[in-house]
Short mmCIF file of the C-alpha atoms (twelve columns), coordinates in Angstrom:
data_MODEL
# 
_entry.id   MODEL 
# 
loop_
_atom_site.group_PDB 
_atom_site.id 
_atom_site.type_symbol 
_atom_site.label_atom_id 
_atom_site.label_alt_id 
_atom_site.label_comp_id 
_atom_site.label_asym_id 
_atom_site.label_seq_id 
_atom_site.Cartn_x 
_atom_site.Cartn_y 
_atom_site.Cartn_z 
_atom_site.pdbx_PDB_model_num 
ATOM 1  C CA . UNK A 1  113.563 -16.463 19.444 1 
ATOM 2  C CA . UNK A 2  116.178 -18.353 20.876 1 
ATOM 3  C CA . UNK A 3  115.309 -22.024 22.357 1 
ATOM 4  C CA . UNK A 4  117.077 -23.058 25.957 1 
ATOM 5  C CA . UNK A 5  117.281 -26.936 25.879 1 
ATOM 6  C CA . UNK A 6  118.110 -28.141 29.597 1 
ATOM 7  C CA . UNK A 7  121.083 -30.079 29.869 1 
ATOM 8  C CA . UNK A 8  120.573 -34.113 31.157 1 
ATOM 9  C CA . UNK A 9  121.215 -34.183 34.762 1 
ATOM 10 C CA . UNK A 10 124.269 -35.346 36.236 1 
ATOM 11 C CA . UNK A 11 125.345 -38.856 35.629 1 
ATOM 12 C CA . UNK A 12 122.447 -39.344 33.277 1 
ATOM 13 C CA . UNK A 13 124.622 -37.922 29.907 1 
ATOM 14 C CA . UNK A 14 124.352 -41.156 27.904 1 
ATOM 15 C CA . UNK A 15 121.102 -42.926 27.197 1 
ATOM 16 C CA . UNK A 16 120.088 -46.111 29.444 1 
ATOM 17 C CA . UNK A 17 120.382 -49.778 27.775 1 
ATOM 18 C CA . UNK A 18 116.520 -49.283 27.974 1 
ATOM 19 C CA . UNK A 19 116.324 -46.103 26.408 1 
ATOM 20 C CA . UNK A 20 118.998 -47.119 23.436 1 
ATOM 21 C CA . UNK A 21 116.411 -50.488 23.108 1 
ATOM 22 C CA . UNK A 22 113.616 -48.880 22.994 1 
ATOM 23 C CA . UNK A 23 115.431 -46.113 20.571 1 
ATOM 24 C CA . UNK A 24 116.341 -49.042 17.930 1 
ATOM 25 C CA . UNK A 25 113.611 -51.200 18.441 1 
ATOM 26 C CA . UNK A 26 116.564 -53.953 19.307 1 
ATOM 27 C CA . UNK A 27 118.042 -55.761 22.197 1 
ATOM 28 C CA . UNK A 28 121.357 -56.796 21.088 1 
ATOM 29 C CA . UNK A 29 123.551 -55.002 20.505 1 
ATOM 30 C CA . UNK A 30 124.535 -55.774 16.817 1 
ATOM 31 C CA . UNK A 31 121.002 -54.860 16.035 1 
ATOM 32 C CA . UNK A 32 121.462 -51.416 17.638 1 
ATOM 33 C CA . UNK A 33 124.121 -50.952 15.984 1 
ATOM 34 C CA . UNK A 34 123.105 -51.681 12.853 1 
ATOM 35 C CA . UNK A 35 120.233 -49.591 13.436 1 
ATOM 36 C CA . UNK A 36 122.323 -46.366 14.407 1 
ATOM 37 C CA . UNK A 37 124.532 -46.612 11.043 1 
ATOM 38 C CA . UNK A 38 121.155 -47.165 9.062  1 
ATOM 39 C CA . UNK A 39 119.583 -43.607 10.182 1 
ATOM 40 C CA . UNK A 40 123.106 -41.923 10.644 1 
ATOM 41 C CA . UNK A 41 123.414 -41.658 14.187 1 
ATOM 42 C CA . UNK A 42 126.814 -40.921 15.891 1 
ATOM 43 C CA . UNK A 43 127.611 -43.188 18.315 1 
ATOM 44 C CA . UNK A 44 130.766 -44.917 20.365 1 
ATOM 45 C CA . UNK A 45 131.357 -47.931 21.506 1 
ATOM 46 C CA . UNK A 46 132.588 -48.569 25.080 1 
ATOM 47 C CA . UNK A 47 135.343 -51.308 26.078 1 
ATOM 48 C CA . UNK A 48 132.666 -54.009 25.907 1 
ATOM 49 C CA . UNK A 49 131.724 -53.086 22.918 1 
ATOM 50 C CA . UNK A 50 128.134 -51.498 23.752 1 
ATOM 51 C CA . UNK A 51 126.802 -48.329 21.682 1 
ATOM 52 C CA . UNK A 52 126.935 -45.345 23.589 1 
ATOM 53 C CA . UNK A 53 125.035 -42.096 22.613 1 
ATOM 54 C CA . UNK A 54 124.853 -38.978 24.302 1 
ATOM 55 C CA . UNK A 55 121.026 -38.255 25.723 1 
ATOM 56 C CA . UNK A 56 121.483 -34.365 24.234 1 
ATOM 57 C CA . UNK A 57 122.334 -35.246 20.853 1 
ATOM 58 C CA . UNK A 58 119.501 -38.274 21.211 1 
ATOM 59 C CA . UNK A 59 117.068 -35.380 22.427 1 
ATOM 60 C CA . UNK A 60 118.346 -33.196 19.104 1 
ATOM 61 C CA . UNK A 61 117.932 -35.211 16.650 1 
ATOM 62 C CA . UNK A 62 114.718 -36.811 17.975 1 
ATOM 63 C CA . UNK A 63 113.437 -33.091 17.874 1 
ATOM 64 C CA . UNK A 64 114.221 -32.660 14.146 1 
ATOM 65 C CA . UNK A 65 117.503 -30.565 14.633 1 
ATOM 66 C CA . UNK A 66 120.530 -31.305 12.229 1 
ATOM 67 C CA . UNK A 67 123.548 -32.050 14.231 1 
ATOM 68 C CA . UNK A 68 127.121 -31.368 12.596 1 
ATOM 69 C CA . UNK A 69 130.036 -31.664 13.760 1 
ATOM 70 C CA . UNK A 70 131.938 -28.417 13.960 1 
ATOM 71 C CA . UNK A 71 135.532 -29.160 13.842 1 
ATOM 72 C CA . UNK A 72 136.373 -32.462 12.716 1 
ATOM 73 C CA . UNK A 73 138.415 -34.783 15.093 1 
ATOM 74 C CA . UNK A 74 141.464 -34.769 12.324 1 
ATOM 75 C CA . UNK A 75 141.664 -31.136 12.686 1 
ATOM 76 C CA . UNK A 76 141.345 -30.789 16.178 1 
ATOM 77 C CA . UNK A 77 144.657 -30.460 18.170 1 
ATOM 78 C CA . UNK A 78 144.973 -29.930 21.536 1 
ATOM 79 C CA . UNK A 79 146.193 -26.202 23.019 1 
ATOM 80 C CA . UNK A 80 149.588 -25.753 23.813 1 
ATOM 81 C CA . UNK A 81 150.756 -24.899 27.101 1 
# 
């Protein structure tokens, strides 16, 4: 049986300052940070240096599923035109 997982809605991709508190349990951001590296979760950081993480991969891993990467970034390269 294959499972359909719906896709966030537009513009709602990353998880809210509220959501990513109430994830970690923490208001700053250090905290949250720390928190993400503790239980292995992949994150970025955006210009102000904020964790970002994606509201799929959130919804994944909260659900139990093991999320790899498939290609690595170093291996990646982009097509040629």
């Amino acid at each position: 049986m294959t499972a359909i997982l719906p896709l966030p809605e537009p513009g709602d991709e990353i998880l809210s300052v509220e959501a990513l508190a109430r994830l970690t349990g923490a208001v700053r951001r250090d905290l949250q940070i720390e928190w993400l590296k503790k239980n292995r979760w992949y994150f970025n950081l955006n210009r102000g240096g904020d964790p970002i993480v994606g509201r799929l991969y959130a919804n994944l891993k909260l659900s139990g599923v093991e999320v790899k990467t498939i290609v690595q970034q170093s291996q990646w390269e982009p097509p040629s035109t």
